[in-house]
C-alpha positions in Angstrom: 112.1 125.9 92.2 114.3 128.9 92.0 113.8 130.2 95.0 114.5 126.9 96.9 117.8 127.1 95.0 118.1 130.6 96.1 117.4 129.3 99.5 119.7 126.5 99.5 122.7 128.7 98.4 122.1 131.0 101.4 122.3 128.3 103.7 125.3 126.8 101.9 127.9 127.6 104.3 126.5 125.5 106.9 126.7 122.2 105.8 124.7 120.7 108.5 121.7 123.1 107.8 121.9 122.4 104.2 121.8 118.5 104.6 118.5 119.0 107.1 116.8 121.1 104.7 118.0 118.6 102.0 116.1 115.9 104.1 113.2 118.1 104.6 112.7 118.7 101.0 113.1 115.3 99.7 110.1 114.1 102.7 108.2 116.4 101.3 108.8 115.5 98.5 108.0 111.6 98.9 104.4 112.9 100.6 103.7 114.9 97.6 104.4 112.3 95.3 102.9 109.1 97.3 99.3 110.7 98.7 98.6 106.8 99.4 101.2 107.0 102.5 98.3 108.9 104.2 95.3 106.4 103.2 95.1 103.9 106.0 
């Protein structure tokens, strides 16, 4: 978790990067969190 924090303060300055990585993370996140979503 650091180093995603470290990660996302690198890319900080461009706001538009920041908010795709945000989105990234977080569907990541969702298909870590909800292995179902792959169980047709």
């Amino acid at each position: 978790m650091e180093s995603l924090v470290l990660t996302l303060a690198s890319i900080g300055s461009d706001s538009r990067q920041l908010l795709s990585v945000f989105v990234f993370t977080s569907l990541l996140a969702l298909s870590l969190f909800h292995p179902d979503y792959y169980s047709y």
